[in-house]
TORKOL-4160 file (C-alpha; in steps of 0.2 Angstrom, whole numbers, padded with zeros to 4 digits, m for minus):
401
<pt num="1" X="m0939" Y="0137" Z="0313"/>
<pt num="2" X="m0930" Y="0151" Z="0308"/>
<pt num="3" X="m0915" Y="0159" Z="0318"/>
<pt num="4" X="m0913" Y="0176" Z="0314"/>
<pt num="5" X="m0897" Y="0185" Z="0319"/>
<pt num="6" X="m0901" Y="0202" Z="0330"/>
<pt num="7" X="m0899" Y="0218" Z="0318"/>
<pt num="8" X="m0882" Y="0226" Z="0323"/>
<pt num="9" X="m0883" Y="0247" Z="0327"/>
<pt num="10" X="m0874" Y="0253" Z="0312"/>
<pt num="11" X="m0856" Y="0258" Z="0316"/>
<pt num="12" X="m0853" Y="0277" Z="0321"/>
<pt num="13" X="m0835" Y="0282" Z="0320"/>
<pt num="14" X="m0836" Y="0297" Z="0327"/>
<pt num="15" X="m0842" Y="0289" Z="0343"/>
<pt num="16" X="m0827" Y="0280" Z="0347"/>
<pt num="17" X="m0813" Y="0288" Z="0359"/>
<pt num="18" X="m0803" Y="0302" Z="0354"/>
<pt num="19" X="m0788" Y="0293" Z="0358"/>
<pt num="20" X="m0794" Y="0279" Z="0347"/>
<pt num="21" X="m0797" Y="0288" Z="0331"/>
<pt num="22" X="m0780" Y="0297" Z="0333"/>
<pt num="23" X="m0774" Y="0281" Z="0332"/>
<pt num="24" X="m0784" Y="0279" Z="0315"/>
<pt num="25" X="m0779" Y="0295" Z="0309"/>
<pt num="26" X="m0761" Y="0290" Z="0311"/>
<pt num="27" X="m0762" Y="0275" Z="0303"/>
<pt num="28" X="m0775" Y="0281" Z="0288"/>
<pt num="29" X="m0761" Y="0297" Z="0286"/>
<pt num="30" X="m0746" Y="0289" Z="0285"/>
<pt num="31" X="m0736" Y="0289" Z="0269"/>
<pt num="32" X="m0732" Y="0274" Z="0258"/>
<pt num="33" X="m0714" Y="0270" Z="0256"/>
<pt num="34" X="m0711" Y="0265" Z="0237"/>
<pt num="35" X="m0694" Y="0260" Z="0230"/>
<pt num="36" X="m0687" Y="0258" Z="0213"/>
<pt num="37" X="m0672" Y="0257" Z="0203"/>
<pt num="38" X="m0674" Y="0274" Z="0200"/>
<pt num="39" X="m0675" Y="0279" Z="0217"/>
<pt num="40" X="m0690" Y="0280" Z="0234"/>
<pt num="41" X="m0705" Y="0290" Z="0235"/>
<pt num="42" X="m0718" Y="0293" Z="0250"/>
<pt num="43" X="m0735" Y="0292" Z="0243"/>
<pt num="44" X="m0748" Y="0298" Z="0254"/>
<pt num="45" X="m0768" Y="0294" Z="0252"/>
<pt num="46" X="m0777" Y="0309" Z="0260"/>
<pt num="47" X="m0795" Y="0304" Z="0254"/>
<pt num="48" X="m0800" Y="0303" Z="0274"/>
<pt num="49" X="m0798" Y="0321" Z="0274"/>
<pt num="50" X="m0815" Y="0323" Z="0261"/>
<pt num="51" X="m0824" Y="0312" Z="0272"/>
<pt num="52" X="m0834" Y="0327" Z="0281"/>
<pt num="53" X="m0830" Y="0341" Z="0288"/>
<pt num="54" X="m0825" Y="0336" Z="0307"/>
<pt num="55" X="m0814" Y="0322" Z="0302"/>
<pt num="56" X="m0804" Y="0333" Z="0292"/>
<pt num="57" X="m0803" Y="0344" Z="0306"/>
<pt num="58" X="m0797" Y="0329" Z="0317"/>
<pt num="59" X="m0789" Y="0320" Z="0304"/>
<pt num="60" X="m0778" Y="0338" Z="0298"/>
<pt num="61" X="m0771" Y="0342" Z="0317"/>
<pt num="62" X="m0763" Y="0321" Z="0317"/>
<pt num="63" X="m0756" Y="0326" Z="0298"/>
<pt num="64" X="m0748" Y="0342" Z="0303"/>
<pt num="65" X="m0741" Y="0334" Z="0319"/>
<pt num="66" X="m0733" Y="0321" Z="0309"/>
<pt num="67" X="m0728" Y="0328" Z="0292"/>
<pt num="68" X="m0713" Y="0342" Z="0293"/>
<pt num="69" X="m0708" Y="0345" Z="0276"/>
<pt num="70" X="m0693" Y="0355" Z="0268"/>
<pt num="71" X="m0692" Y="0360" Z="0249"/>
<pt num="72" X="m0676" Y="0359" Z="0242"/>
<pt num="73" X="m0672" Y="0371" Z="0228"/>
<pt num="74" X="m0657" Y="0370" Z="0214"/>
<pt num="75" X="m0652" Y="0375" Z="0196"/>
<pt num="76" X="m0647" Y="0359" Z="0192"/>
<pt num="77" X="m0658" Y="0347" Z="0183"/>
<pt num="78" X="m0649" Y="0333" Z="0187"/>
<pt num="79" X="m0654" Y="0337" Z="0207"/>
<pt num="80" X="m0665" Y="0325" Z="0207"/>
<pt num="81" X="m0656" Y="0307" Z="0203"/>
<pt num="82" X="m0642" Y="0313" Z="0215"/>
<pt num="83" X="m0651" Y="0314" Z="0228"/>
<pt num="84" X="m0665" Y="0301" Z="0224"/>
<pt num="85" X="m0655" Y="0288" Z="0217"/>
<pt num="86" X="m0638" Y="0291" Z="0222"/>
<pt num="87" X="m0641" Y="0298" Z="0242"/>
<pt num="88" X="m0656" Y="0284" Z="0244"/>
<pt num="89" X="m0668" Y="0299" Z="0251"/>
<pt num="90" X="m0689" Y="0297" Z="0249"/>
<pt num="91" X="m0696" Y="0311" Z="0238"/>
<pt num="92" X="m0713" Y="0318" Z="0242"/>
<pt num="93" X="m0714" Y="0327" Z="0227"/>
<pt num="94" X="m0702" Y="0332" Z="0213"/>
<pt num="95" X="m0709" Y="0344" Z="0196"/>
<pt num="96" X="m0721" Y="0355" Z="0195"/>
<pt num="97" X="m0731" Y="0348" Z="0211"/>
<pt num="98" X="m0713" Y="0353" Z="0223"/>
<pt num="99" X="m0713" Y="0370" Z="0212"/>
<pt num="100" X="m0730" Y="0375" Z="0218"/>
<pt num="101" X="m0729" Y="0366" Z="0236"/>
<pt num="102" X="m0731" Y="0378" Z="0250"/>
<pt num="103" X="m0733" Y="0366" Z="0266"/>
<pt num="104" X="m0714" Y="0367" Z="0268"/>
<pt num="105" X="m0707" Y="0372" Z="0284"/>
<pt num="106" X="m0689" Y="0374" Z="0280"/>
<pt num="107" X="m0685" Y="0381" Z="0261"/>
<pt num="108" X="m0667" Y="0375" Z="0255"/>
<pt num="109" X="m0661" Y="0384" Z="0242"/>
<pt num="110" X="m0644" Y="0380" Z="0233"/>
<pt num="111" X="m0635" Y="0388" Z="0221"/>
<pt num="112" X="m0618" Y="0395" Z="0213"/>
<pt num="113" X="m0618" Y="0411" Z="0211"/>
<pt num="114" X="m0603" Y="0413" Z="0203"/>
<pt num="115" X="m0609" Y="0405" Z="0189"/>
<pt num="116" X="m0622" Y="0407" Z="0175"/>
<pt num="117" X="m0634" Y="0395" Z="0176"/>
<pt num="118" X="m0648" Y="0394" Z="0160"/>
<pt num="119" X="m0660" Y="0379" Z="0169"/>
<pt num="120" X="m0677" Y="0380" Z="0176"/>
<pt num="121" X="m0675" Y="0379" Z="0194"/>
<pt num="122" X="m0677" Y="0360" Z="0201"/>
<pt num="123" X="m0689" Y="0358" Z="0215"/>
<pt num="124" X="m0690" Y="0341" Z="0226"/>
<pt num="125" X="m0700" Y="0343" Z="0244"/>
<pt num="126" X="m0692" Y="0329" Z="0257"/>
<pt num="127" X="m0700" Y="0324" Z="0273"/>
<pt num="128" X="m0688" Y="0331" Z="0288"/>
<pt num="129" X="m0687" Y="0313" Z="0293"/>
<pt num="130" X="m0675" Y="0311" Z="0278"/>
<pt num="131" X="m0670" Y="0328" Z="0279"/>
<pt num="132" X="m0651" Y="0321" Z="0289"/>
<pt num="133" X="m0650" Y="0307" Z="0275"/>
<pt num="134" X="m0650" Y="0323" Z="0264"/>
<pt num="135" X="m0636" Y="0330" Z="0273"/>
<pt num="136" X="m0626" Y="0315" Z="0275"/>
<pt num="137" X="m0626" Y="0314" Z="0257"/>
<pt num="138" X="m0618" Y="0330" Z="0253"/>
<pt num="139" X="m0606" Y="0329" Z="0266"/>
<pt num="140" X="m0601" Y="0314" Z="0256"/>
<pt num="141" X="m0603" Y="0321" Z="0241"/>
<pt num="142" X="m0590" Y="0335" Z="0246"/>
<pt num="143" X="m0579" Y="0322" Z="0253"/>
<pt num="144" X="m0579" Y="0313" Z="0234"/>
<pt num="145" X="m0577" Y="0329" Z="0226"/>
<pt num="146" X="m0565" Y="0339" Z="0234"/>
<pt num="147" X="m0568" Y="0359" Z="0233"/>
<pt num="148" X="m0588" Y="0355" Z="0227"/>
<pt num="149" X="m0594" Y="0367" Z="0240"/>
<pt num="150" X="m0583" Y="0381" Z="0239"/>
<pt num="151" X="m0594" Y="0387" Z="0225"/>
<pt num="152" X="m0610" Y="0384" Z="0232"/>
<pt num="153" X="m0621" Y="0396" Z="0243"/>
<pt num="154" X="m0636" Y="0389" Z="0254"/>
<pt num="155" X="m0650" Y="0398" Z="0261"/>
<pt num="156" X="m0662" Y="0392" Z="0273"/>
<pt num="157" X="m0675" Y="0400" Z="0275"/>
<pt num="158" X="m0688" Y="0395" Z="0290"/>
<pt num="159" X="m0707" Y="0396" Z="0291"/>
<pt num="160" X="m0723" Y="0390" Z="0297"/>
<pt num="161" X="m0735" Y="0386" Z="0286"/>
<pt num="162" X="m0751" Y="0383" Z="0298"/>
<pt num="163" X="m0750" Y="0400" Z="0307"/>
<pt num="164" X="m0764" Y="0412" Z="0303"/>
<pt num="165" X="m0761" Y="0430" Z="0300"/>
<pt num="166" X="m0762" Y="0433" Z="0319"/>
<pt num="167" X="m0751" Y="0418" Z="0325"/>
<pt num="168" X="m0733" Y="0421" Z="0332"/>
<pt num="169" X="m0719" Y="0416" Z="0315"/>
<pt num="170" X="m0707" Y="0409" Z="0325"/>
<pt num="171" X="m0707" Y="0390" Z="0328"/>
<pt num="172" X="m0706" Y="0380" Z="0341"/>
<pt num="173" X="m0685" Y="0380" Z="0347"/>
<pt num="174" X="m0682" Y="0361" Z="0345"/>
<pt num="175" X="m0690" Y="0360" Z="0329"/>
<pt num="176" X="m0679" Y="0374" Z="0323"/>
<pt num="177" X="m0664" Y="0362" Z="0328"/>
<pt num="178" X="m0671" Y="0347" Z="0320"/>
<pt num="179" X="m0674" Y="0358" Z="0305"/>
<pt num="180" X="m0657" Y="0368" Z="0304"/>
<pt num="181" X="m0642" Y="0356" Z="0315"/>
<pt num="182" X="m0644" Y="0344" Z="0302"/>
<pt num="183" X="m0632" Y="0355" Z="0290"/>
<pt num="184" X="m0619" Y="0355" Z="0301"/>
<pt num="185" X="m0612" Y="0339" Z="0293"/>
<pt num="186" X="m0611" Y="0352" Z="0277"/>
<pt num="187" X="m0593" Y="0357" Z="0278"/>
<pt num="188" X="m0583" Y="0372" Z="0266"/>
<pt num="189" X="m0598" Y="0383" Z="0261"/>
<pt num="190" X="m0593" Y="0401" Z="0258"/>
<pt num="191" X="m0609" Y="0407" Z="0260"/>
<pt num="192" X="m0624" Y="0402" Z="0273"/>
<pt num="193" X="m0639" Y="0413" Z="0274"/>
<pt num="194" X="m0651" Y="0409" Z="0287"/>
<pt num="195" X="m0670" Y="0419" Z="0286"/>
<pt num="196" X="m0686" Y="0420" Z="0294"/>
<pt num="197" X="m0690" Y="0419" Z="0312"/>
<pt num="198" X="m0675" Y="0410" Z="0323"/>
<pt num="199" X="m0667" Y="0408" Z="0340"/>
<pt num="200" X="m0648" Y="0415" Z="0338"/>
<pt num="201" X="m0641" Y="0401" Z="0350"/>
<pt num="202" X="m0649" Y="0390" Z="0334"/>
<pt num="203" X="m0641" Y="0398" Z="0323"/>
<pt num="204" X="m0623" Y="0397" Z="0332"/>
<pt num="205" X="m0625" Y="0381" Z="0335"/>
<pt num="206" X="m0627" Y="0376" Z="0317"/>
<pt num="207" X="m0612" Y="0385" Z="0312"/>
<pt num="208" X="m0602" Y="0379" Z="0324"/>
<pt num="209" X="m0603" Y="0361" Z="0319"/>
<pt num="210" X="m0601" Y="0370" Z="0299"/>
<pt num="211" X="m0583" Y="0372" Z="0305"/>
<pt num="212" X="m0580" Y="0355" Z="0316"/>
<pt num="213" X="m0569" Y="0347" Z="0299"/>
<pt num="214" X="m0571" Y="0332" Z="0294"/>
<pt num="215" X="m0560" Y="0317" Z="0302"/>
<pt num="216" X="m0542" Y="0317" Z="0295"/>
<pt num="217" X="m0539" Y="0300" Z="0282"/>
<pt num="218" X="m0528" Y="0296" Z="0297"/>
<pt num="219" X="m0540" Y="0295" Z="0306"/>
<pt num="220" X="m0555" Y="0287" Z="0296"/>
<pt num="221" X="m0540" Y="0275" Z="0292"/>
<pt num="222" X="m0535" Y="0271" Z="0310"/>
<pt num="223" X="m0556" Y="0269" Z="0317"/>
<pt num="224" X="m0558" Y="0258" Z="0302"/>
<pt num="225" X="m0545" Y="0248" Z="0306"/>
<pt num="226" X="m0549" Y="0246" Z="0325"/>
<pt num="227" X="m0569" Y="0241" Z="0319"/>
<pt num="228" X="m0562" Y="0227" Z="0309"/>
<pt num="229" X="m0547" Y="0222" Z="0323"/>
<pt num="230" X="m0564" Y="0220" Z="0333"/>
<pt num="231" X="m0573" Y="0211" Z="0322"/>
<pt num="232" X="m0559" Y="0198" Z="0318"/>
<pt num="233" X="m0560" Y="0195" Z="0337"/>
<pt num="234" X="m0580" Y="0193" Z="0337"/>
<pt num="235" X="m0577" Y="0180" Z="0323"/>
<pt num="236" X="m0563" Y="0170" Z="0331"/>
<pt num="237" X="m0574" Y="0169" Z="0346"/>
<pt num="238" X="m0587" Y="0160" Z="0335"/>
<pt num="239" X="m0598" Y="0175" Z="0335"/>
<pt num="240" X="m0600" Y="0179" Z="0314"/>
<pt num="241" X="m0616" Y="0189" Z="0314"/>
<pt num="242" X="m0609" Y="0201" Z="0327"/>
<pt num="243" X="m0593" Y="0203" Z="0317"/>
<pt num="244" X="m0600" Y="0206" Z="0302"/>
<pt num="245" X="m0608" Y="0221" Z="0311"/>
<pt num="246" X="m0594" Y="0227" Z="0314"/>
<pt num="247" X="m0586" Y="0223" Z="0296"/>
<pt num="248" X="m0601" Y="0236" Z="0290"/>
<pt num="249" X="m0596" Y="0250" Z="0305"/>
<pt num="250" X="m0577" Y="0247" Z="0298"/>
<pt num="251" X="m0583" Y="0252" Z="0280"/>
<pt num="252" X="m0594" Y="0268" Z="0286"/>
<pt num="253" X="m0578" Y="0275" Z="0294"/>
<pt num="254" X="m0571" Y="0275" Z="0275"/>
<pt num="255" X="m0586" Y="0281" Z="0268"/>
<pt num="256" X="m0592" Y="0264" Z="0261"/>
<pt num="257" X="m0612" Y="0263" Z="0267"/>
<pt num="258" X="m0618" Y="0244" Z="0267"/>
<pt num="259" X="m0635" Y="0240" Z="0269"/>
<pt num="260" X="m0641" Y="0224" Z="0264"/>
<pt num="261" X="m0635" Y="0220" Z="0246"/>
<pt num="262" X="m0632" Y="0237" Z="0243"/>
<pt num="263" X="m0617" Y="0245" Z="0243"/>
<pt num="264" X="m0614" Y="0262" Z="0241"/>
<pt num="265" X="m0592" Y="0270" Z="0240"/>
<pt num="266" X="m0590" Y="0289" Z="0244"/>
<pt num="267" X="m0573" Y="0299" Z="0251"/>
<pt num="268" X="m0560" Y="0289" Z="0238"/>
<pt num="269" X="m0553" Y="0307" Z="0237"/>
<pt num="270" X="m0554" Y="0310" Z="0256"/>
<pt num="271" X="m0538" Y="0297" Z="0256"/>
<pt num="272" X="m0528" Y="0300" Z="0242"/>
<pt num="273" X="m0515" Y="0310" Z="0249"/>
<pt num="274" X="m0499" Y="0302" Z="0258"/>
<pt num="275" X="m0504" Y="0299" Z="0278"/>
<pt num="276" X="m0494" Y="0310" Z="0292"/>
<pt num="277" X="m0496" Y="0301" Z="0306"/>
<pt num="278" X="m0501" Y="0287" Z="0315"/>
<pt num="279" X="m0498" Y="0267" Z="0312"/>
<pt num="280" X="m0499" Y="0273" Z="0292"/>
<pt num="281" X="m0487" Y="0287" Z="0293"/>
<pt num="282" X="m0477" Y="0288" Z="0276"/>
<pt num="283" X="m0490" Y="0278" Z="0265"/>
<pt num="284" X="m0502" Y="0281" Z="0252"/>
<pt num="285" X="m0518" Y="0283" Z="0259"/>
<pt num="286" X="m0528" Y="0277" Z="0245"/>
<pt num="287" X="m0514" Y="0261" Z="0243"/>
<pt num="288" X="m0521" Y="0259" Z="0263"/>
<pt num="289" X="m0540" Y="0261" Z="0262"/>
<pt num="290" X="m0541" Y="0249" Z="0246"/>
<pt num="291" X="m0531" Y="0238" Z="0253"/>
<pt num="292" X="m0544" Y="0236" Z="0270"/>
<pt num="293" X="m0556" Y="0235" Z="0260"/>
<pt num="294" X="m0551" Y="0221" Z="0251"/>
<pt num="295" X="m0547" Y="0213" Z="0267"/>
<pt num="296" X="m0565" Y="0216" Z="0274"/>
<pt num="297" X="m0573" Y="0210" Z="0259"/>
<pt num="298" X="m0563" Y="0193" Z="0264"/>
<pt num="299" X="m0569" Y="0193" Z="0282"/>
<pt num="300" X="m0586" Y="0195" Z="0278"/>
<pt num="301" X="m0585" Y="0181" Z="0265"/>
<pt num="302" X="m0578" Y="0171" Z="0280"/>
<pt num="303" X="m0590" Y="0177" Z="0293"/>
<pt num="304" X="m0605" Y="0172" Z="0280"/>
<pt num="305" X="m0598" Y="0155" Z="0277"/>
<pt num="306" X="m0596" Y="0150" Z="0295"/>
<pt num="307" X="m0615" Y="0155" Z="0297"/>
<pt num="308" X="m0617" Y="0142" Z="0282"/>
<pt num="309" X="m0626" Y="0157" Z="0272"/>
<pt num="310" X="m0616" Y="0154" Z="0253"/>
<pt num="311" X="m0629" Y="0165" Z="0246"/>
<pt num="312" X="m0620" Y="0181" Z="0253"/>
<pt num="313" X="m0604" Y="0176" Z="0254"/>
<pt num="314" X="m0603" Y="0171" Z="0235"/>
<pt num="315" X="m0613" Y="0188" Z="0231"/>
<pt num="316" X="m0601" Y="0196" Z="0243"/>
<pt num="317" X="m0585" Y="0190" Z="0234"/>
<pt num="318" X="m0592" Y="0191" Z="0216"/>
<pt num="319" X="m0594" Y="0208" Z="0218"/>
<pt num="320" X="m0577" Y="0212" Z="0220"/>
<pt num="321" X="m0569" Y="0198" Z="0210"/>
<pt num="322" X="m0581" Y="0209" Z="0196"/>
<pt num="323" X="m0573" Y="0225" Z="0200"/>
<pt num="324" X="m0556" Y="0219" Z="0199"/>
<pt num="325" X="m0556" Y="0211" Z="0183"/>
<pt num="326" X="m0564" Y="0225" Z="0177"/>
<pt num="327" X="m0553" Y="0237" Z="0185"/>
<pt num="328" X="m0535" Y="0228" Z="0177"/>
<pt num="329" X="m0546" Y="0221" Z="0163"/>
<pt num="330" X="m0559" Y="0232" Z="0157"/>
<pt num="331" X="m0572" Y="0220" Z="0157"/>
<pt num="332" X="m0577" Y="0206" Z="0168"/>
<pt num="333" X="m0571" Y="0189" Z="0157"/>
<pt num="334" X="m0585" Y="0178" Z="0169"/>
<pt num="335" X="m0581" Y="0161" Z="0165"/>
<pt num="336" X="m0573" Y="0164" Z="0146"/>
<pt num="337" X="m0558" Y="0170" Z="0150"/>
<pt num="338" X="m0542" Y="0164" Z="0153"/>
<pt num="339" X="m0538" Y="0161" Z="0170"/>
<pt num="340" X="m0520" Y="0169" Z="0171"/>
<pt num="341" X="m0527" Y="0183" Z="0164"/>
<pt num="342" X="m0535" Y="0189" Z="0181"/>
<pt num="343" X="m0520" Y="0186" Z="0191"/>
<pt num="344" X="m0513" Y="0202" Z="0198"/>
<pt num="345" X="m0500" Y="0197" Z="0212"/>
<pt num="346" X="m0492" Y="0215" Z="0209"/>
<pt num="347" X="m0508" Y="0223" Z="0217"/>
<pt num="348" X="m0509" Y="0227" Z="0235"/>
<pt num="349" X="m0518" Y="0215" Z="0247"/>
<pt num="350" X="m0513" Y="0202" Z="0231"/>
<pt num="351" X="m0515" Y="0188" Z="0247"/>
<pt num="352" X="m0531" Y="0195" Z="0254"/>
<pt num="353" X="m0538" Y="0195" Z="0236"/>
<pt num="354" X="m0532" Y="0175" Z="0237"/>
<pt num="355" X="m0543" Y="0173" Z="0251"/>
<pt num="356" X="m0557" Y="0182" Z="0241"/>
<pt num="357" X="m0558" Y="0172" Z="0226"/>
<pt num="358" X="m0557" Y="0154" Z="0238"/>
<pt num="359" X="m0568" Y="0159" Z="0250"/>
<pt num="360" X="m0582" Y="0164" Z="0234"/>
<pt num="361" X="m0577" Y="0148" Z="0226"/>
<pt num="362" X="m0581" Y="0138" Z="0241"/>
<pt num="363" X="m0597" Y="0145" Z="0243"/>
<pt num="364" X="m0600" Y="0142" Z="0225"/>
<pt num="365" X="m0596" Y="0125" Z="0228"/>
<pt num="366" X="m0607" Y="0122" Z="0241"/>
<pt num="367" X="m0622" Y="0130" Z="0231"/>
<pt num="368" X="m0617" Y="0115" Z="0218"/>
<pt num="369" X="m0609" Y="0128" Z="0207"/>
<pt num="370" X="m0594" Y="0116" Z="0202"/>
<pt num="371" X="m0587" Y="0124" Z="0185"/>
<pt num="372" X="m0588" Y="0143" Z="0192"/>
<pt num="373" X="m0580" Y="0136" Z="0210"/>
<pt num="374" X="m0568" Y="0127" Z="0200"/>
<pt num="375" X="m0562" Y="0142" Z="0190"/>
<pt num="376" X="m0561" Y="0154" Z="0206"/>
<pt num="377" X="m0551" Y="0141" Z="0215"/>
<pt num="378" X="m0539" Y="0138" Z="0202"/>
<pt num="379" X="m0537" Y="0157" Z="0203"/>
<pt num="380" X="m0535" Y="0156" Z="0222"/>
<pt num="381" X="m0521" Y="0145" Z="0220"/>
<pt num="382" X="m0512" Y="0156" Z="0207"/>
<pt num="383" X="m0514" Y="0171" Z="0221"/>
<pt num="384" X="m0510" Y="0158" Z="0237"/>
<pt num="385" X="m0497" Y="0144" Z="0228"/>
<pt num="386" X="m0492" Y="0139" Z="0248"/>
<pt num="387" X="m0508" Y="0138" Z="0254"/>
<pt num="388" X="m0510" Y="0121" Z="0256"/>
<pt num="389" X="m0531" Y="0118" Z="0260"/>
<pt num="390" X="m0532" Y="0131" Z="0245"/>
<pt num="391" X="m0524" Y="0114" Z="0233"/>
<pt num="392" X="m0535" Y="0101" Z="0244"/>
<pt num="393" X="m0552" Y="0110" Z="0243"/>
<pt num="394" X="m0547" Y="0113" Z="0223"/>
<pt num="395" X="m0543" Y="0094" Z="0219"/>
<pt num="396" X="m0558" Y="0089" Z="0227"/>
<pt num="397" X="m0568" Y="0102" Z="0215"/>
<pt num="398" X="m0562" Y="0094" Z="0201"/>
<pt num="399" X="m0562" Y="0076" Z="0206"/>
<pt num="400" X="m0580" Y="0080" Z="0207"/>
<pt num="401" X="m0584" Y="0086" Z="0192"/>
């Protein structure tokens, strides 16, 4: 006999819980993250809002709640890759869809008017999430290039985009500061022009922090060197994950953002200059910053061998050994070249570039890469001739092979 399944009510979404289809609405609303070489975008699907006329009622109040978005403006063509691709910030939209987007609550506006510009404004509309990324990237950007934003002039202007006709402008005070306080980690702007409906203490507030300068090389140079101090004591301790974290937090006060793989090198202009105080007093800054970076590029080779992870600390030390020789080479000679030739005991931290090159070729060895940890410790020795362990772990290379 036949056993026939009981037929099931059909499904009625709009009978579940409020709270429930919030939840959905959140989910179904929430942008994509994509990311490319050529930078990362927020993709959003808003097909739930055609569904019928009381979802996308529901469904609009959750996407207003969620999305804040600011439209940046410049004459500049070349806006986009620098903050895409070099500043890592998620664009919404860029062209002809950011030129005509009016969902913006904060409109940024940057220009130089001192100066004749003959380019069809750029438009590229962010999500306020990333709008401190944006920030953070032209406060480095200033610190790379030092005058940039004397000659620029920015005007913010604020607005909400949902109020009807009758509604009150202003909106609410602590989205005003997470809209505005942002900017003030933009330093050296002649000119700040803040419009449309806004609490004065807002205002003060982001041009105080505007004047707060930026931290003397001195003292990026002396916080860097305590966060690495620190971490050599986490990795004597035995603790190598927690001193790489501190390795990474030694970098950021220099200006050198690691995330991952990636590694991004801001500020080199910040330090050249010769230091005034401090334990660096009388030294060339930019002699002293590229010489702690060097050494921290050895710890964390160290740190990542210890955790037996010779992926990283080979991809760690090749990327330097690369800069190196193309730095005093003009090309990076791989394993062609002659190994003398990418000895450079004149340089500064000539020892901690030693430990460099060992520390990559042991990893290499221990990936089985014998020829290219042979070559690198050959090198080793040339940089480290009385380093005894540098010569053991060398002659065993090359008995192996």
């Amino acid at each position: 006999m036949e056993t026939r399944c009981p037929e099931l009510p059909p499904f009625r979404f709009l009978d579940l819980p409020p709270e429930l289809r919030e939840e959905i609405y959140t989910l179904a609303l929430a942008p994509i993250y994509h990311e490319e070489v050529d930078g990362s975008w927020r993709e959003y699907q808003l097909s739930l809002l055609q569904v019928s006329k009381r979802i996308r009622d529901e469904a609009q109040e959750i996407f207003k709640r969620d999305n804040v978005f600011c439209r940046i403006e410049t004459p500049w063509p070349e806006t986009q890759h620098h903050i895409a691709v070099q500043g890592h910030v998620p664009l919404v939209a860029t062209g002809e869809a950011a030129t005509h987007f009016t969902l913006h609550h904060l409109s940024i506006h940057i220009d130089a008017p001192r100066y004749q510009h003959h380019y069809q404004n750029s438009n590229i509309v962010i999500l306020l999430e990333d709008l401190p990324s944006f920030t953070n990237m032209w406060y480095l950007s200033d610190l790379s290039h030092p005058q940039l934003n004397s000659h620029f002039r920015l005007i913010l202007h604020l607005h909400n985009p949902w109020a009807a006709s009758h509604d009150d402008p202003m909106l609410p005070k602590a989205l005003q500061e997470r809209l505005l306080l942002p900017f003030g980690a933009v330093k050296h702007l002649p000119d700040v022009e803040i419009h449309g409906p806004h609490h004065a203490s807002v205002e003060k507030a982001l041009r105080d922090a505007m004047a707060i300068p930026e931290p003397t090389p001195e003292a990026c140079l002396e916080s860097a060197t305590r966060l690495k101090d620190e971490g050599n004591a986490l990795l004597q301790a035995g603790d190598a994950r927690g001193a790489i974290a501190k390795y990474v937090e030694s970098f950021k006060a220099i200006f050198i953002l690691c995330e991952g793989r990636r590694r991004d090198v801001w500020g080199e202009a910040h330090f050249q200059t010769m230091l005034t105080s401090g334990q660096f007093k009388n030294q060339n800054g930019a002699i002293v910053s590229m010489t702690l970076r060097v050494r921290l590029v050895a710890n964390v080779c160290q740190a990542y061998l210890k955790l037996g992870e010779y992926e990283e600390a080979r991809f760690w030390g090749q990327r330097s050994i690369q800069m190196i020789r193309v730095a005093m080479l003009g090309e990076d000679v791989g394993e062609e070249g002659d190994v003398d030739q990418e000895v450079f005991t004149h340089i500064p931290a000539a020892p901690e570039v030693g430990k460099i090159y060992y520390r990559t070729g042991i990893a290499s060895r221990e990936l089985g890469e014998k020829e290219e940890a042979r070559r690198l410790l050959r090198v080793a020795e040339k940089y480290l001739p009385n380093d005894k362990q540098v010569k053991k772990d060398l002659a065993t290379v090359t008995l192996r092979i």
